[in-house]
Short mmCIF file of the C-alpha atoms (twelve columns), coordinates in Angstrom:
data_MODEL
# 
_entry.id   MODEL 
# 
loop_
_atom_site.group_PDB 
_atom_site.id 
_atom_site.type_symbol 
_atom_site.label_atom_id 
_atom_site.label_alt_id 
_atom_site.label_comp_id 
_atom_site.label_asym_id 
_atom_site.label_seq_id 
_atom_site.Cartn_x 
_atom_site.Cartn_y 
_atom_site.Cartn_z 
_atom_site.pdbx_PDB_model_num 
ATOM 1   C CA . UNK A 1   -24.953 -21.566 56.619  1 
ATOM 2   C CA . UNK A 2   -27.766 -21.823 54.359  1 
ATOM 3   C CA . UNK A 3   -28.616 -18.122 53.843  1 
ATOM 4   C CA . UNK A 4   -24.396 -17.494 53.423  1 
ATOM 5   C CA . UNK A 5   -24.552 -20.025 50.018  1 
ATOM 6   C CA . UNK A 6   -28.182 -18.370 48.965  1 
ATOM 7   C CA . UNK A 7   -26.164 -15.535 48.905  1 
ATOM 8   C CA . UNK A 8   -23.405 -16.131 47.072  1 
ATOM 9   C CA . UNK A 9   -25.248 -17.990 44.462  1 
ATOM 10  C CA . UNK A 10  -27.612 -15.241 44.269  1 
ATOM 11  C CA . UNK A 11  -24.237 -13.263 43.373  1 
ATOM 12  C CA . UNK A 12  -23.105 -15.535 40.973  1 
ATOM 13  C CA . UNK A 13  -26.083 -15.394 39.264  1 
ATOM 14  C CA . UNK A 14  -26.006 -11.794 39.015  1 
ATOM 15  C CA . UNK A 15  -22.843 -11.664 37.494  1 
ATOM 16  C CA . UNK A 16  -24.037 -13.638 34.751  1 
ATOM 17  C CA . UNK A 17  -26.167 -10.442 33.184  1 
ATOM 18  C CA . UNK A 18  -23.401 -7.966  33.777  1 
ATOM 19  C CA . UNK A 19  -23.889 -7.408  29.686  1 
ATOM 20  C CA . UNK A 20  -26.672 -5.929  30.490  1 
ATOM 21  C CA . UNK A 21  -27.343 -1.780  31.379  1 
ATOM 22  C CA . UNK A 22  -29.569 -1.387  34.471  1 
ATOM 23  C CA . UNK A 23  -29.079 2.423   34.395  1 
ATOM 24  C CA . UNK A 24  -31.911 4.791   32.572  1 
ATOM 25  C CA . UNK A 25  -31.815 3.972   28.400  1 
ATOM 26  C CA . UNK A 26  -29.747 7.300   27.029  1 
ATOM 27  C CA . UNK A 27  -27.335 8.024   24.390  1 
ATOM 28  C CA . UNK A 28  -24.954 8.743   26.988  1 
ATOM 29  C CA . UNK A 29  -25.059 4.895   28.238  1 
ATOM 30  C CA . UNK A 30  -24.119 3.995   23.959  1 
ATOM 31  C CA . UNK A 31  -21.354 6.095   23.836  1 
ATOM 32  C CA . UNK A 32  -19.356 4.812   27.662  1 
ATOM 33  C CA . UNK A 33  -19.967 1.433   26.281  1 
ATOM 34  C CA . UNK A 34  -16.992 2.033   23.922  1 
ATOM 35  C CA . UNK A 35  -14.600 4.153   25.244  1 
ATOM 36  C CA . UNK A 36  -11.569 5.485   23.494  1 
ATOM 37  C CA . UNK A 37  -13.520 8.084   21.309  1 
ATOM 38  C CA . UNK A 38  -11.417 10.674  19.714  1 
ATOM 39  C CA . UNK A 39  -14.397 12.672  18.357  1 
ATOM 40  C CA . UNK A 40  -17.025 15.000  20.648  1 
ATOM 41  C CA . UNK A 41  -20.267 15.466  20.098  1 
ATOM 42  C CA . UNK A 42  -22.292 18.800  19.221  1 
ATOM 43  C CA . UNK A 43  -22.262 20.768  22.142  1 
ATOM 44  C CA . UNK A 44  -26.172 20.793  21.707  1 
ATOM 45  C CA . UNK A 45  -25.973 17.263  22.573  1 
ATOM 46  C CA . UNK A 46  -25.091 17.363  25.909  1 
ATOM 47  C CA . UNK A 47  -23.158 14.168  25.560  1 
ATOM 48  C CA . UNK A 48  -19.792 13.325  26.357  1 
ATOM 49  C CA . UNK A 49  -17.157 11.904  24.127  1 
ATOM 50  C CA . UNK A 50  -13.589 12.599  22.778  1 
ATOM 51  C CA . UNK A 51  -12.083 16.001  22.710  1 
ATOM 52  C CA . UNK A 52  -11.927 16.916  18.758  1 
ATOM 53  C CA . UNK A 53  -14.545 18.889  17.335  1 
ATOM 54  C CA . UNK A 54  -14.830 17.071  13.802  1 
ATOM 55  C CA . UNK A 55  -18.450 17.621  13.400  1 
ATOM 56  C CA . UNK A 56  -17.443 21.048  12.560  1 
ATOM 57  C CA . UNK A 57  -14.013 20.071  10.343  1 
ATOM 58  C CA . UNK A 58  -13.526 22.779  8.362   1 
ATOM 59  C CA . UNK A 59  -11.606 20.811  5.839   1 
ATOM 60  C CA . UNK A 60  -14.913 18.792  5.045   1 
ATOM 61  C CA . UNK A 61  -16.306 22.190  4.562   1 
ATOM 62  C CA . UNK A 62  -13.907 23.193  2.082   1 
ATOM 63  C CA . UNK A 63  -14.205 19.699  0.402   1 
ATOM 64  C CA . UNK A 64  -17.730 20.155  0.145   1 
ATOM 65  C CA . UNK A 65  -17.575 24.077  -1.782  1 
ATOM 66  C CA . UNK A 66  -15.105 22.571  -4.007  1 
ATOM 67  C CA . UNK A 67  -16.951 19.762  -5.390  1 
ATOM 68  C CA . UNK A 68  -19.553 22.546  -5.582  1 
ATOM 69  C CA . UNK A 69  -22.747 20.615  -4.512  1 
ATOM 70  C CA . UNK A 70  -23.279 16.830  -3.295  1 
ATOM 71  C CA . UNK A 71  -26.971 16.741  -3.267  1 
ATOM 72  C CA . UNK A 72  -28.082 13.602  -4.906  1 
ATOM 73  C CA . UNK A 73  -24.934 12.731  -5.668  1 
ATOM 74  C CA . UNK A 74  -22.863 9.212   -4.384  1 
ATOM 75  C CA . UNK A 75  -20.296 10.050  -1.727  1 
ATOM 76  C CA . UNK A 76  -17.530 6.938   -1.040  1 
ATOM 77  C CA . UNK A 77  -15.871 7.816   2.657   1 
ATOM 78  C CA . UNK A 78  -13.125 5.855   3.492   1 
ATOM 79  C CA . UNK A 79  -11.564 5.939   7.431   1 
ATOM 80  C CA . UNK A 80  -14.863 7.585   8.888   1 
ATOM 81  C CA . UNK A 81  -13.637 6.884   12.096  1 
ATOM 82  C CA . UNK A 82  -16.555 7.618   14.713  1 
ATOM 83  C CA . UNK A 83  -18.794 9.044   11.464  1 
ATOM 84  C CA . UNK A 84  -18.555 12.617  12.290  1 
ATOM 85  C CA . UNK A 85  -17.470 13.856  8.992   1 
ATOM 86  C CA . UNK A 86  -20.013 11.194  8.120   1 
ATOM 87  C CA . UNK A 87  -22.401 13.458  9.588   1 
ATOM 88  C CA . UNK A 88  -21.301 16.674  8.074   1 
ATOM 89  C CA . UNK A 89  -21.685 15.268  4.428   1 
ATOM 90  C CA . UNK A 90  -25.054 13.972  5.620   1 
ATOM 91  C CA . UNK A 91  -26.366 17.027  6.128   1 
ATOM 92  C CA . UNK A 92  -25.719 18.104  2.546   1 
ATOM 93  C CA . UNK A 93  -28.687 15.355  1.047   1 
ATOM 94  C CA . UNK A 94  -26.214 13.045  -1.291  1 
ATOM 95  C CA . UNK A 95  -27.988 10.319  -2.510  1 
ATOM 96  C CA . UNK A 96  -25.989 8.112   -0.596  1 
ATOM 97  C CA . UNK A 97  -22.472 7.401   1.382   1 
ATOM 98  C CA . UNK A 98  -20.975 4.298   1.875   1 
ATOM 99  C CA . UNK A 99  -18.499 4.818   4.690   1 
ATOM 100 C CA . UNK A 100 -15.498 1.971   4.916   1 
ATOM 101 C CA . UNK A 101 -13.898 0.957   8.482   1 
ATOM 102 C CA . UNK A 102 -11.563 -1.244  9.076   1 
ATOM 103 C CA . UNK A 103 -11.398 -0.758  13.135  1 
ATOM 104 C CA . UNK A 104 -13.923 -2.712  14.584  1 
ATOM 105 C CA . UNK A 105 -14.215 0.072   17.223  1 
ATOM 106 C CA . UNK A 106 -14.522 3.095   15.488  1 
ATOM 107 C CA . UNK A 107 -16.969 0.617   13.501  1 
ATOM 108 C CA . UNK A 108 -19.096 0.369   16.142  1 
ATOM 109 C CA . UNK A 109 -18.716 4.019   17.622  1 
ATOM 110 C CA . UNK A 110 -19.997 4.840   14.047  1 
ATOM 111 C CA . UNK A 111 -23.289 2.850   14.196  1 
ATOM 112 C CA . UNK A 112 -23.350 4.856   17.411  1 
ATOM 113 C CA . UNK A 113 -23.131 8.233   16.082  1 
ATOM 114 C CA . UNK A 114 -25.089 7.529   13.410  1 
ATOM 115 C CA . UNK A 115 -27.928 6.715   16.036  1 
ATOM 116 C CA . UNK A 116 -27.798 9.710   17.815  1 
ATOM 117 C CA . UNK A 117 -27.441 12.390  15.271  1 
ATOM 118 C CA . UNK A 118 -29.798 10.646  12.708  1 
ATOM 119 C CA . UNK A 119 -27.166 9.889   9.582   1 
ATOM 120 C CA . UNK A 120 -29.990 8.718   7.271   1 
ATOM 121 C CA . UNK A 121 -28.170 8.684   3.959   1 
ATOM 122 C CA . UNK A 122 -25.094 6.415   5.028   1 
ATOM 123 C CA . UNK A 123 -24.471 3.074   5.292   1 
ATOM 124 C CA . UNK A 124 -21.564 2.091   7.136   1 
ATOM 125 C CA . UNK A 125 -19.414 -0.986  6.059   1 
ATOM 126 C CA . UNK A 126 -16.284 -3.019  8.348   1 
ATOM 127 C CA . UNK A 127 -13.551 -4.315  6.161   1 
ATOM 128 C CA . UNK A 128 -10.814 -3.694  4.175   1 
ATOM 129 C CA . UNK A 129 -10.975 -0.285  1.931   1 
ATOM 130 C CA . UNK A 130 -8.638  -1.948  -0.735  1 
ATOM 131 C CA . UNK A 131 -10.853 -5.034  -0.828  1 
ATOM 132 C CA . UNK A 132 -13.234 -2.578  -1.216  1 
ATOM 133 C CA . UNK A 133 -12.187 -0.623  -4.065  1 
ATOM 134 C CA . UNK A 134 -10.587 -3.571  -5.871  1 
ATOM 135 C CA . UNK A 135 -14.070 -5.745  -6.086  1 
ATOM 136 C CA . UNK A 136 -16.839 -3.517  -5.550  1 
ATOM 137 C CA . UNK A 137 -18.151 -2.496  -9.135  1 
ATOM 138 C CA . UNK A 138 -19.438 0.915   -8.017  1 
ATOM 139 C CA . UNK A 139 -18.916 4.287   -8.726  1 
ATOM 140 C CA . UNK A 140 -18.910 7.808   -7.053  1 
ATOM 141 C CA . UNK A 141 -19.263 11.333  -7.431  1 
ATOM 142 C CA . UNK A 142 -16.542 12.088  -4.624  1 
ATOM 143 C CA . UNK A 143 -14.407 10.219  -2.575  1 
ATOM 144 C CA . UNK A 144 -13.234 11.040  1.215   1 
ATOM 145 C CA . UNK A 145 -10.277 10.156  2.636   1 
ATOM 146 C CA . UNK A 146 -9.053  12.184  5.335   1 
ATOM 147 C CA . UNK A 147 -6.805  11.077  8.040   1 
ATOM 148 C CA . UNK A 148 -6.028  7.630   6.102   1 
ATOM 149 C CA . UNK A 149 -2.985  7.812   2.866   1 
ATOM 150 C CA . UNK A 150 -0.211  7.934   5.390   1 
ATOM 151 C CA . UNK A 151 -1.592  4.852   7.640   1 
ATOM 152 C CA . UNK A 152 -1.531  3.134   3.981   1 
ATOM 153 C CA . UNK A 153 0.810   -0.532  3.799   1 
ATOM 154 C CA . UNK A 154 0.148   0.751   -0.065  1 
ATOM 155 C CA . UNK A 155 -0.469  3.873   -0.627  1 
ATOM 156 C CA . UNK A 156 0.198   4.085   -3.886  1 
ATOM 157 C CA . UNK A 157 -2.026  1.236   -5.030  1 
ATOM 158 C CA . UNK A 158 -4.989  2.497   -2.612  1 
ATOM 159 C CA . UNK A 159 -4.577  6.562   -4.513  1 
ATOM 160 C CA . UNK A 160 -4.572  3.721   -8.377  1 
ATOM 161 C CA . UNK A 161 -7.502  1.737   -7.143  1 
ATOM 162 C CA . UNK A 162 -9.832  5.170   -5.329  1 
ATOM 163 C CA . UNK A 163 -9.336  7.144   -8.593  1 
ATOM 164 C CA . UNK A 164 -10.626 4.310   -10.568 1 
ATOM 165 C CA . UNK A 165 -13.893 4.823   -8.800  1 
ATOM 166 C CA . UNK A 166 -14.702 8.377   -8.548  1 
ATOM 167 C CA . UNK A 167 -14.883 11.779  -10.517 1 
ATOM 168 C CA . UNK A 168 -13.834 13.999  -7.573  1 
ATOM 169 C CA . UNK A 169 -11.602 13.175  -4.669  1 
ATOM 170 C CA . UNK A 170 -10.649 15.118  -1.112  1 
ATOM 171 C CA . UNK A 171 -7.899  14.072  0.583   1 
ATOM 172 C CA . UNK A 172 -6.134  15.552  3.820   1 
ATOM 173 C CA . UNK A 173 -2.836  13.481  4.850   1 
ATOM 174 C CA . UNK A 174 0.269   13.937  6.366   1 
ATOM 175 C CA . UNK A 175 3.326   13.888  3.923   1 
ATOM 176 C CA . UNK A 176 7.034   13.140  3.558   1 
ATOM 177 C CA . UNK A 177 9.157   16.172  2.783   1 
ATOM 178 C CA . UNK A 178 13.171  16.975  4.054   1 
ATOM 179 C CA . UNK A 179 12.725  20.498  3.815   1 
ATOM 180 C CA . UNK A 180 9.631   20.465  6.053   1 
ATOM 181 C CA . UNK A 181 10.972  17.800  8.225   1 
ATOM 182 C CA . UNK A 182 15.148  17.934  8.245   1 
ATOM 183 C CA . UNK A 183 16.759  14.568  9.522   1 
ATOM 184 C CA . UNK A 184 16.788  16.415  13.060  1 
ATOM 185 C CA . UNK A 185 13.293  16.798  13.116  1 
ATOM 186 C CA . UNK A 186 11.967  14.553  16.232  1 
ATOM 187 C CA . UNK A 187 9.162   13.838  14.188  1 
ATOM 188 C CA . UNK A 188 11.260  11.762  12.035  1 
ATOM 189 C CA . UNK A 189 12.007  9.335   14.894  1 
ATOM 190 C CA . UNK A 190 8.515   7.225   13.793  1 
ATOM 191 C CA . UNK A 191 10.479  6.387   10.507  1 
ATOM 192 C CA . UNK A 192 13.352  3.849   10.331  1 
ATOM 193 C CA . UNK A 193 15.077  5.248   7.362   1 
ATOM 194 C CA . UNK A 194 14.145  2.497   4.796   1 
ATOM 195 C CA . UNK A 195 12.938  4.025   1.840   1 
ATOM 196 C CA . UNK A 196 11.068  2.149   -1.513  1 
ATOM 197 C CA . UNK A 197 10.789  3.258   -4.593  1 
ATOM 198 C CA . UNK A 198 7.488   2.203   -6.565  1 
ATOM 199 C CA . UNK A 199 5.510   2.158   -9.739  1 
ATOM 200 C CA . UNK A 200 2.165   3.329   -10.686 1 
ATOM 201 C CA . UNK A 201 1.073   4.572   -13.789 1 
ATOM 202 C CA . UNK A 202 4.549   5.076   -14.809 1 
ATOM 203 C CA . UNK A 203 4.977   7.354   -11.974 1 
ATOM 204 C CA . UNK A 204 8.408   6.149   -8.953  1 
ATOM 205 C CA . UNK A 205 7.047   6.788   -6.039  1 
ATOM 206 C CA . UNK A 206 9.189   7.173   -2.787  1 
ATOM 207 C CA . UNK A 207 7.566   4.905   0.022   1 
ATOM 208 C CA . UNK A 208 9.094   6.548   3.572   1 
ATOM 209 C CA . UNK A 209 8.909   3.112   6.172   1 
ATOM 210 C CA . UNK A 210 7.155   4.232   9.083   1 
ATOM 211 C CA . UNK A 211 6.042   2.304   12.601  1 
ATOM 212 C CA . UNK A 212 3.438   2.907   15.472  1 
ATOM 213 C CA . UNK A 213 5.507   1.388   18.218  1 
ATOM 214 C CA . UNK A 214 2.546   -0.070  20.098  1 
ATOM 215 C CA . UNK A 215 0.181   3.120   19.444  1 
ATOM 216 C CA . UNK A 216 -2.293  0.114   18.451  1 
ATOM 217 C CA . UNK A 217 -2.628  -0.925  22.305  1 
ATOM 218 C CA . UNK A 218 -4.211  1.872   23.141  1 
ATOM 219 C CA . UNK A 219 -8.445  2.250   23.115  1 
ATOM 220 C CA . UNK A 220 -7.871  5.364   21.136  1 
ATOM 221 C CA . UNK A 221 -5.729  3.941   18.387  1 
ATOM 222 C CA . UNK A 222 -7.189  4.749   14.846  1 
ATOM 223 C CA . UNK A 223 -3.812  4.462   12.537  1 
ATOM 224 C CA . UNK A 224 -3.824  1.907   9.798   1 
ATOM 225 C CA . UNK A 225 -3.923  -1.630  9.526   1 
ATOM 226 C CA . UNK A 226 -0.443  -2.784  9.593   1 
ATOM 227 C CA . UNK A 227 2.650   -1.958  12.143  1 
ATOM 228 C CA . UNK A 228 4.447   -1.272  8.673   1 
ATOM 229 C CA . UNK A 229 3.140   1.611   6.911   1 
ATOM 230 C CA . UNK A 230 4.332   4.058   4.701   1 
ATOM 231 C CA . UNK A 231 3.666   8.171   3.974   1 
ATOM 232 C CA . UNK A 232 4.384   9.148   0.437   1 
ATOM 233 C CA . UNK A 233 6.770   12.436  -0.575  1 
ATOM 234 C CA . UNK A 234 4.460   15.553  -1.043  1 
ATOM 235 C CA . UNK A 235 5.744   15.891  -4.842  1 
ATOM 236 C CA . UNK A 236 4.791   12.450  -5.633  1 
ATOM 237 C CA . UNK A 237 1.171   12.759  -4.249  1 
ATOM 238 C CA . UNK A 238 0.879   14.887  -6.500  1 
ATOM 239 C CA . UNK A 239 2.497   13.440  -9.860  1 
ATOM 240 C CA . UNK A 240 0.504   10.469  -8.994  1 
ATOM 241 C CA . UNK A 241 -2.687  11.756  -8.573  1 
ATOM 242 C CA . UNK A 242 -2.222  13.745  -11.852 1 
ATOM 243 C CA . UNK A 243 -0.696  10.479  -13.708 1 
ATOM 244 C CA . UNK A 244 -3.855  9.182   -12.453 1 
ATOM 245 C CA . UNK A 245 -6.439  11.552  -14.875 1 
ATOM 246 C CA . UNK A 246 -6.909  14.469  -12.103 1 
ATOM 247 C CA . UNK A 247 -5.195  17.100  -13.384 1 
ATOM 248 C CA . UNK A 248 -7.298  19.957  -11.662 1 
ATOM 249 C CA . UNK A 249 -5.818  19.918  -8.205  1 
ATOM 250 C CA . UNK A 250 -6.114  22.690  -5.398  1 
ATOM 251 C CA . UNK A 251 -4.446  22.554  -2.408  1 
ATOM 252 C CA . UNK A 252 -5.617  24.458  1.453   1 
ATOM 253 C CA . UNK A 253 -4.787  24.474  5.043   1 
ATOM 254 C CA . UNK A 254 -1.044  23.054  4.255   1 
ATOM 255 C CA . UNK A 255 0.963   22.619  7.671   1 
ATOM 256 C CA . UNK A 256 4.446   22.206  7.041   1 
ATOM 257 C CA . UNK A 257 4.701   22.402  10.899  1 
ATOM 258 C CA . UNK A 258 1.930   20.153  12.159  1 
ATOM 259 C CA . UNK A 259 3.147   18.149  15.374  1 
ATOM 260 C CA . UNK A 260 1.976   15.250  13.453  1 
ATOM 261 C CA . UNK A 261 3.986   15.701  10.436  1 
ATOM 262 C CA . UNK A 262 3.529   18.069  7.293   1 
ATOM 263 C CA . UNK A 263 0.169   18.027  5.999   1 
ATOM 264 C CA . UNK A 264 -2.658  19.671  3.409   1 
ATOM 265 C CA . UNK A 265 -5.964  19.704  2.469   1 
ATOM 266 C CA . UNK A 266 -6.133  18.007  -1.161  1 
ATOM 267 C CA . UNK A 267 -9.010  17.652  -3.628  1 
ATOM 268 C CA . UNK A 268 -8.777  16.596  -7.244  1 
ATOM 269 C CA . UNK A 269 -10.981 16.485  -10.161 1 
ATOM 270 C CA . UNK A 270 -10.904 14.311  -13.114 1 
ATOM 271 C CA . UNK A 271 -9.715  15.435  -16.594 1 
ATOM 272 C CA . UNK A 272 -12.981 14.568  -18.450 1 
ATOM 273 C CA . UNK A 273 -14.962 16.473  -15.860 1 
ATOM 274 C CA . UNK A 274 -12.371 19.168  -16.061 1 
ATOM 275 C CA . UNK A 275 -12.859 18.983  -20.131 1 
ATOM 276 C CA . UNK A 276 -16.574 19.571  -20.017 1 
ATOM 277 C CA . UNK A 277 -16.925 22.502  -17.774 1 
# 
């Protein structure tokens, strides 16, 4: 009788310090701490993750030649997700990134990342990226934003409020377009058919009402804030970002036929820069 409760006290006790790792320290043991990753790791790593290569995204690559050179210059990243692309500009010696996340996950998995593969110019931030931009008196040389316009409540105010605080901007998001996507297009089925017009800098901009239905419960989940978000029309990207004072646009790797939706590679300068060159 005696030894039975010693032992299950002994057990109970044990299971108090289940927060604690009792296998050898490793990267490995950071990364299974928070699963859902999307992203994998170099392969020179030997580490497992997600699936999705991004620390070799070409479309950072191409973001990169056309703003022609980063060194030493401020880099604003918003959506870094698990900080691969994080990485990538990294390795180009800007002065500095500050990288904005509003999951508390990918958060995390960032601080991870950044651990491992020694990110030593960025300083990762959890919050808002509107709050951000709308009260943080800072400016950039080039803002990221890939993956994150079409998870947007308000896209249109976030394009208003990330132009105000940088010279050069990359985007790559998905976009609303009826030639690209007809109304029998299953990947219509996400939207609900309600359609807003906005304002910005005297530009109407078509809002396209979209929904995750319960995407969000899943570990992997890294869409936008809100159930309720909206993707802008291709042509109005476009006017906006040029109403905006970038009228030096190129466009790359557009996928009218992406499983996720129509989509390009986007980066913009502004006019004065344009004007001095």
């Amino acid at each position: 009788m005696f030894h039975g409760i010693s032992s299950r006290r002994r057990q109970e006790t044990e299971s108090l310090f289940d927060q604690y790792c009792n296998d050898k320290p490793s990267h490995q043991n950071a990364i299974d701490i928070l699963p859902g990753w999307n992203s994998a790791f170099p392969s020179s790593t030997r580490l497992k993750a997600g699936d999705h290569a991004l620390f070799v995204d070409p479309r950072i690559d191409w973001a990169v030649q056309q703003a022609g050179s980063i060194k030493d210059k401020k880099v604003l990243e918003i959506g870094p997700l698990e900080g691969m692309h994080t990485y990538m500009l990294n390795r180009h010696a800007p002065s500095s990134i500050d990288a904005v996340e509003a999951n508390k996950q990918c958060f995390l998995r960032c601080l991870v990342t950044k651990e491992i593969l020694g990110i030593d110019r960025a300083h990762f931030y959890l919050g808002d990226a509107l709050k951000w931009l709308e009260t943080e008196d800072r400016h950039y040389d080039l803002a990221v934003a890939s993956g994150v316009l079409y998870h947007m409540a308000d896209p249109g105010q976030f394009l208003s409020q990330l132009t105000r605080r940088c010279d050069q901007l990359f985007i790559w998001t998905h976009y609303f377009d009826d030639t690209a996507m007809p109304a029998d297009d299953p990947r219509r089925q996400a939207f609900n058919g309600n359609i807003e017009t906005r304002t910005f800098a005297g530009v109407p901009v078509r809002y396209y009402e979209r929904h995750y239905f319960n995407a969000n419960v899943t570990k992997e989940f890294c869409g936008g804030m809100k159930d309720r978000h909206y993707w802008m029309h291709r042509d109005d990207i476009l006017s906006l970002i040029r109403a905006l004072g970038f009228s030096e646009i190129s466009i790359t790797q557009e996928d009218p036929g992406h499983r996720g939706g129509p989509c390009f590679c986007l980066f913009a300068k502004r006019d004065s820069l344009t004007m001095q060159a």
